[in-house]
C-alpha positions as CSV (number, residue, x, y, z in Angstrom):
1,X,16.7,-7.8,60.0
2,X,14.5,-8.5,57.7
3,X,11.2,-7.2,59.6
4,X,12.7,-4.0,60.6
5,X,10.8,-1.4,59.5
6,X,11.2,2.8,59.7
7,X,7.8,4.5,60.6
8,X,7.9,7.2,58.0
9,X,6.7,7.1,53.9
10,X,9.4,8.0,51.7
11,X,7.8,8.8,48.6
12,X,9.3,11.7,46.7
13,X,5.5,13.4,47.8
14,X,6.2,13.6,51.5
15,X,7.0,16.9,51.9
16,X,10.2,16.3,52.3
17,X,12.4,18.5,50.0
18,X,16.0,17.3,51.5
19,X,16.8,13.7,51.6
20,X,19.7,13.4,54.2
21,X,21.4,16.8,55.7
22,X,24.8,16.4,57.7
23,X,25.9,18.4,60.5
24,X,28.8,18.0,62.0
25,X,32.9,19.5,62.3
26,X,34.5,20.7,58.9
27,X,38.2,19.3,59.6
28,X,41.4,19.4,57.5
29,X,43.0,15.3,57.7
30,X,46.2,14.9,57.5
31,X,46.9,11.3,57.3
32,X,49.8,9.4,58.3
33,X,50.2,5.5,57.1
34,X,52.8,3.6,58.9
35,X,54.4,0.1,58.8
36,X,53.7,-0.3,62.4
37,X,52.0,-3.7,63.6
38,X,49.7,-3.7,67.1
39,X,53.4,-5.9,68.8
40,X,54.7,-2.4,67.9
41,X,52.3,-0.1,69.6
42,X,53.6,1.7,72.9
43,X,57.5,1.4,71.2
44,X,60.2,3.6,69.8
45,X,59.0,3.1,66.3
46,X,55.5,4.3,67.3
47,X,54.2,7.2,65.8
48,X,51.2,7.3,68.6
49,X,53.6,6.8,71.2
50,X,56.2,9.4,70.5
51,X,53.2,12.3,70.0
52,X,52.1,11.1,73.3
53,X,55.4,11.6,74.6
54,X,55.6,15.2,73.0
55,X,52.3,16.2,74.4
56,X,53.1,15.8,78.1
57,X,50.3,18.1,79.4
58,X,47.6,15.5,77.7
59,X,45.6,13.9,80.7
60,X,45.3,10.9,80.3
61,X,48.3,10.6,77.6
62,X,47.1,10.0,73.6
63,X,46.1,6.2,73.8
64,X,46.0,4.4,70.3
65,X,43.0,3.9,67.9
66,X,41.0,6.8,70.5
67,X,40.5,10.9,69.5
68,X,41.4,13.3,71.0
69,X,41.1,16.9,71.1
70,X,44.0,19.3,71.4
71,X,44.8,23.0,71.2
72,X,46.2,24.7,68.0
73,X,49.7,25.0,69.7
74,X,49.7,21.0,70.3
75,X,48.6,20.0,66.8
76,X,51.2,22.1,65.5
77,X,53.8,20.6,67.8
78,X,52.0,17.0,66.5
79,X,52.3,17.8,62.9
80,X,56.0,19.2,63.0
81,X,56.7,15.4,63.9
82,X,55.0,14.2,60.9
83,X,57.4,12.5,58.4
84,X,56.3,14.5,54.9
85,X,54.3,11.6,53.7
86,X,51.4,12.9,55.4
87,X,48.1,13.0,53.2
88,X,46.0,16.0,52.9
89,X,42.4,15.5,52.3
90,X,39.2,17.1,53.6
91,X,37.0,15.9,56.6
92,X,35.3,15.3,59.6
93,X,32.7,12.9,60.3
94,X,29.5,13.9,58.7
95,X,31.0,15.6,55.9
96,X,32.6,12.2,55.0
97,X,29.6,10.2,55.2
98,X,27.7,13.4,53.1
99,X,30.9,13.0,50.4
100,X,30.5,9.1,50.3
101,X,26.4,9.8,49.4
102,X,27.3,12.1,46.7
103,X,29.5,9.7,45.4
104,X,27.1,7.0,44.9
105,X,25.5,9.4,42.8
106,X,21.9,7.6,43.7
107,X,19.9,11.1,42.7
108,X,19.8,11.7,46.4
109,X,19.1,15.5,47.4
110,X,22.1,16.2,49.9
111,X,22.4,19.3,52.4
112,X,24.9,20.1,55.2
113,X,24.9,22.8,58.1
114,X,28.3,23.3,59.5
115,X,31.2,26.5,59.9
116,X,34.1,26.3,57.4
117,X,37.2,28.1,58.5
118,X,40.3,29.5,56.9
119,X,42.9,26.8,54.9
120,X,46.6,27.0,53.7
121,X,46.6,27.7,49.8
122,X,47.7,25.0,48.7
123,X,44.9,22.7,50.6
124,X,41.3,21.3,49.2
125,X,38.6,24.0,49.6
126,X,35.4,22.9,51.3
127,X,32.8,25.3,49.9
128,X,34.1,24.4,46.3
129,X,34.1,20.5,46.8
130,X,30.6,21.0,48.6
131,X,29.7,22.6,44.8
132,X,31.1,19.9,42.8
133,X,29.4,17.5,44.7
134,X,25.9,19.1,44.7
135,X,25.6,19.5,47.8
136,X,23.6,22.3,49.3
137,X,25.8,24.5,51.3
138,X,23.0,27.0,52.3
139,X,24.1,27.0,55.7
140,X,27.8,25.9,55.6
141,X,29.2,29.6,57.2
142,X,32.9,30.0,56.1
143,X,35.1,32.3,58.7
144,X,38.5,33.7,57.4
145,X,39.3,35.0,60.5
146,X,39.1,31.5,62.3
147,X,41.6,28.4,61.2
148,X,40.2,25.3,60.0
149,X,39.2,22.5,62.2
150,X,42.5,20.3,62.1
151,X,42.7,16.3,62.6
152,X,45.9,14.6,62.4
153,X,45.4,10.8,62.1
154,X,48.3,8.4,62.7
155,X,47.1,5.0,60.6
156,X,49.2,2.3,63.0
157,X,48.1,-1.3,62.5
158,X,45.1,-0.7,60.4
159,X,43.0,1.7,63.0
160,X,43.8,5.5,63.3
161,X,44.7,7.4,66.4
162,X,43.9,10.7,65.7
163,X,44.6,14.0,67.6
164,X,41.8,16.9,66.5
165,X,41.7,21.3,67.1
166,X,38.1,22.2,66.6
167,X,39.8,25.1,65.1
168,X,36.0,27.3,63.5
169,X,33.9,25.0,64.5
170,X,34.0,26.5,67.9
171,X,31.5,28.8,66.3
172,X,29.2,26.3,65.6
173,X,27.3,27.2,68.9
174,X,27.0,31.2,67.7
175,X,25.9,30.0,64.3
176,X,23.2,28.1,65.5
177,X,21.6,30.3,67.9
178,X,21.7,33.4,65.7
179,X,20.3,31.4,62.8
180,X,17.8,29.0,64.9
181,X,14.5,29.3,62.5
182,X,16.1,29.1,59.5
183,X,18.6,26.2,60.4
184,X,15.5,25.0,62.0
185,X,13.3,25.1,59.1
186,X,15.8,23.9,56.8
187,X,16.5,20.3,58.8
188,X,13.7,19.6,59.4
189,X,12.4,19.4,55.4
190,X,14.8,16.6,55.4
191,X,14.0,13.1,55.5
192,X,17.1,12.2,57.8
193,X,19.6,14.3,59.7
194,X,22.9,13.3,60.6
195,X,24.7,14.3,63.2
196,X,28.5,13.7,64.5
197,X,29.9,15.3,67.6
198,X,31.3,18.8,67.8
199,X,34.7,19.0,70.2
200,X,33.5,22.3,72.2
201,X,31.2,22.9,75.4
202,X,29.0,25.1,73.9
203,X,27.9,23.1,70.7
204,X,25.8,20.4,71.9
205,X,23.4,22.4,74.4
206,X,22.9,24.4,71.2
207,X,22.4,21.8,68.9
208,X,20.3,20.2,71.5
209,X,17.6,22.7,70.7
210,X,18.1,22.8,67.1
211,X,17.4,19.1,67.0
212,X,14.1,19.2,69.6
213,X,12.8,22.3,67.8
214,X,13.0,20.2,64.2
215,X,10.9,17.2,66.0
216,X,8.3,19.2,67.2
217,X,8.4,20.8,63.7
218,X,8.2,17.7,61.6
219,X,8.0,14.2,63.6
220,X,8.6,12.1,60.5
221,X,12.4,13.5,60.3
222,X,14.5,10.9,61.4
223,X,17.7,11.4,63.3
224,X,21.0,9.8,63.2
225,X,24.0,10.2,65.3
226,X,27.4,8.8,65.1
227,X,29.1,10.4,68.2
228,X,32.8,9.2,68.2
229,X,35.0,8.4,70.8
230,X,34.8,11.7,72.1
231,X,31.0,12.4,72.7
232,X,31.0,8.4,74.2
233,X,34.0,9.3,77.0
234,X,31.9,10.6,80.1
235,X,28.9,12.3,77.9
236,X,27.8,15.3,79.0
237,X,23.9,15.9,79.6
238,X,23.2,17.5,76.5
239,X,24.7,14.8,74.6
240,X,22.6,12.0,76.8
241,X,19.8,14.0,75.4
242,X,21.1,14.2,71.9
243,X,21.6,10.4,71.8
244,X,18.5,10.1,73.6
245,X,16.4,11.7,69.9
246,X,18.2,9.2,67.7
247,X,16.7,6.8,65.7
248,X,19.7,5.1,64.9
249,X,22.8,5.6,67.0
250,X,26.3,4.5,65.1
251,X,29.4,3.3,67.4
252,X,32.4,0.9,67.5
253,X,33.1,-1.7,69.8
254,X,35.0,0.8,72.5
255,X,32.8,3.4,71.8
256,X,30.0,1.0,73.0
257,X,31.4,0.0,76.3
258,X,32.5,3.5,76.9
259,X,29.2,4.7,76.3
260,X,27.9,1.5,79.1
261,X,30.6,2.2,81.6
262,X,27.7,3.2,83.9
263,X,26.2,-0.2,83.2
264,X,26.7,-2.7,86.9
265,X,26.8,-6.1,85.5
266,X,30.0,-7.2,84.1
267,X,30.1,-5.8,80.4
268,X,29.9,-7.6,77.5
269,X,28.9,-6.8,74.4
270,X,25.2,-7.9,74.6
271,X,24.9,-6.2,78.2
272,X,26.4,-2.9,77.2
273,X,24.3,-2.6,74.0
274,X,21.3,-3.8,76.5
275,X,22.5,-1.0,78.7
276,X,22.6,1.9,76.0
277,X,19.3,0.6,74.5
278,X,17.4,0.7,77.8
279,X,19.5,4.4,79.5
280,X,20.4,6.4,76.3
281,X,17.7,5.5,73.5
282,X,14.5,6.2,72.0
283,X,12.5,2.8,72.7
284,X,12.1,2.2,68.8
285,X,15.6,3.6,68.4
286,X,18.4,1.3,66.5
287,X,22.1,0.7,67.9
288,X,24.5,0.0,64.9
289,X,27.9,-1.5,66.4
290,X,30.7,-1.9,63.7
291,X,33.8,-4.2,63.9
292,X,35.8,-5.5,62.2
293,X,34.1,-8.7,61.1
294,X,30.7,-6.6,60.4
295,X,27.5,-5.2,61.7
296,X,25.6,-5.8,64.6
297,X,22.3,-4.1,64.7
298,X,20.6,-4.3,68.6
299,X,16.8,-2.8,68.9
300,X,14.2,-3.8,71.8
301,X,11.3,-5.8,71.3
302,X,9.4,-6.4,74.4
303,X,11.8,-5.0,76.8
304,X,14.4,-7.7,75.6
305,X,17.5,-7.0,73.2
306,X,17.2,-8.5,69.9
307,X,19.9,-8.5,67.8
308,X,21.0,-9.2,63.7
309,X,24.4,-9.8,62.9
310,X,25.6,-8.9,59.4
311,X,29.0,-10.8,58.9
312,X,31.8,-10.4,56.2
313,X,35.6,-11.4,55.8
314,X,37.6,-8.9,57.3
315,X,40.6,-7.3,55.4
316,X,44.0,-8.5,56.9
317,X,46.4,-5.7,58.4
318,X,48.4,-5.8,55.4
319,X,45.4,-5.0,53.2
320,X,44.6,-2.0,55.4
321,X,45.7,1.2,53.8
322,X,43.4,4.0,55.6
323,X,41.0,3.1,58.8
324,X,40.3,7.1,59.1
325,X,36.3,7.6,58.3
326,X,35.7,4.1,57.3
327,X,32.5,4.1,60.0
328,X,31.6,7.5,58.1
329,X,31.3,5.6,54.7
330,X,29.3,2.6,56.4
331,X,27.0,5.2,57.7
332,X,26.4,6.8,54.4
333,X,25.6,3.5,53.0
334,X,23.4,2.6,55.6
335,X,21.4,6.4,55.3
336,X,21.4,5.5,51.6
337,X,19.6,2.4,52.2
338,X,17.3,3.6,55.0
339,X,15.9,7.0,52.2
340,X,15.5,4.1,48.7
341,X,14.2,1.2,50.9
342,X,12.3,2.3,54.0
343,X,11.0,-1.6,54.5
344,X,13.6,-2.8,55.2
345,X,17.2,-2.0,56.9
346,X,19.5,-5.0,55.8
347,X,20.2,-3.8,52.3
348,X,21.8,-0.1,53.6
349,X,23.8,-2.1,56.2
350,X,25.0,-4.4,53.6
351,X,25.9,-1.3,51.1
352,X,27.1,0.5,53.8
353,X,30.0,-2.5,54.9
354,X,31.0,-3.1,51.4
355,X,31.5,0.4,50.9
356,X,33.7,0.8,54.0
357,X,35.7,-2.5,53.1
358,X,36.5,-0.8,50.0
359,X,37.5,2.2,51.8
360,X,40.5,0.8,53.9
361,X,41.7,-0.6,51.2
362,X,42.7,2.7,49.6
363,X,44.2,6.2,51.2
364,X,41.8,9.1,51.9
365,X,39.1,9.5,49.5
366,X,40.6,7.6,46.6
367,X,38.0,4.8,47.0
368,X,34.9,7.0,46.1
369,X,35.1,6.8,42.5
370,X,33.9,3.5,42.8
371,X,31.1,3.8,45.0
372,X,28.6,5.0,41.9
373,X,29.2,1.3,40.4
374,X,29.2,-0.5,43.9
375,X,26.1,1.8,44.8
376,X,24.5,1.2,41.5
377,X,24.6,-2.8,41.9
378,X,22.8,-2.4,44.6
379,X,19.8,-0.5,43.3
380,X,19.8,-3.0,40.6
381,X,19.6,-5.6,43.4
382,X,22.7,-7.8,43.7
């Protein structure tokens, strides 16, 4: 989209002393990789299918390559299934597009607002890797008395299924109110916030007024939200509202037509990013919808849907090792574009789907000590 342009001046005079600040969940991953093909799903060797046989009391049952949220009793339960191959590695939505900015290492001054909760001693802390990375962790609260957010994610035929306890980030609500002027203050010095969904009832009406208070504070502040499957299944108000501020919205192709279900015509992609466009976003507001074979980037001109399509080879199953936060890393690359080239959006999509290509083809977060070379190529321009 090569005429796409972000209303807002991006020189390092703005006024702007944060360049992108993430707020979202805090999670522990553990990650399972399986051998199972999608002819397997729904069968006895199915890791997806026998959790959702174990967790009878889930309504509807644990569907593959969809989150859901669970108490701490039923992750448990979930884990005690796990074979011990499981990964450990830290996460959660926005923390993993935050980590793949840092790793880029593109001089870009980072931030993050979220609650940390306790771990087991032998896993990753968040509040040290936060320092390593040079990321500001100003208003990252850490609770000993709560447990980490957990999210088990079952990697079966290249997409993850993953099961998530929100765990301390059920105090995300408390934190924000009790802090309002000064979480206020601090987003909106930033030149982009990002935002991915909190698993609680109580966390988006709060956030809701964080996020319109930081508009009317400073306009230019651009907002981005990638909501996940959960926030797109039957949205509640506040998150209508939350989508509703965005200047670009990030989803996959079932997060879409969940988030169009409301849509009468019969849905296809076109109609349902039509639909979200013209119900659910700002009217300059941009609708990023990954698969795999790319990027397609829907905004209104003139009441009518245009759209840019940003195509690459997709990976074959065998070549994916780890789906889990592969739309966090295209996000980061995207933000990444959008705060070192504000004329023009194609580049960050561009970054943004090589670095996520590069991503399932390794477990966890072992693909990020590339990203300063991939990242680097393309400030240089190719």
């Amino acid at each position: 989209m090569p005429n796409t342009k972000i209303h807002s001046d991006f020189s390092r005079n703005d006024g702007f002393s944060r360049d992108i600040v993430g707020i979202g969940a805090l999670n522990l991953d553990y990650i399972m990789q399986t051998s199972v093909t999608v002819d397997d799903i729904g069968s006895a060797e199915s890791l997806v299918n026998t959790v959702s046989k174990l967790l009878t009391e889930l309504n509807p049952p644990v569907q593959w390559n969809t989150e859901r949220t669970v108490s701490e009793q039923e992750i448990e339960l979930a884990l005690a299934t796990m074979p011990p191959a499981a990964a450990v590695a830290l996460g959660g939505s926005a923390f993993n597009a935050i980590h793949a900015l840092s790793c880029m290492q593109l001089g870009l001054r980072l931030g993050y607002v979220g609650v940390a909760g306790r771990i087991p001693p032998d896993a990753p802390s968040f509040l040290h890797r936060f320092d390593v990375l040079g990321v500001d962790r100003s208003f990252v609260r850490h609770l000993n008395s709560r447990c980490s957010g957990i999210c088990l994610s079952i990697m079966e035929s290249g997409e993850p299924t993953m099961l998530t306890h929100a765990g301390a980030n059920t105090e995300m609500a408390y934190f924000l109110s009790t802090n309002f002027d000064e979480i206020v203050a601090y987003l909106a010095s930033a030149r982009v916030v990002h935002i991915t969904s909190f698993l609680d009832s109580s966390t988006p009406q709060q956030l809701l007024q964080t996020l319109r208070a930081v508009k009317k504070r400073s306009p230019r502040t651009l907002i981005s939200v990638d909501p996940g499957y959960a926030w797109c299944m039957e949205p509640a108000p506040a998150i209508k509202a939350i989508l509703a501020l965005s200047d670009f919205l990030s989803v996959n192709e079932l997060e879409l037509h969940e988030l169009a279900h409301g849509c009468p015509s019969p849905i296809d992609d076109e109609c349902a990013a039509h639909w979200v466009l013209q119900q659910l976003m700002k009217p300059d507001g941009l609708l990023l919808v990954k698969n795999p074979t790319g990027v397609r980037c829907y905004h209104l001109r003139q009441g009518e849907v245009s759209m840019d399509r940003h195509s690459h080879v997709p990976l074959a199953g065998i070549e994916i090792v780890d789906a889990t936060g592969a739309g966090d890393v295209f996000i980061g690359g995207f933000l990444a574009g959008v705060v070192t080239d504000h004329h023009r959006l194609t580049p960050g999509t561009l970054l943004g789907m090589r670095l996520a290509k590069l991503h399932l083809q390794h477990l966890g977060d072992h693909a990020l000590k590339h990203f300063a070379d991939i990242a680097r190529g393309f400030k240089n321009g190719y």
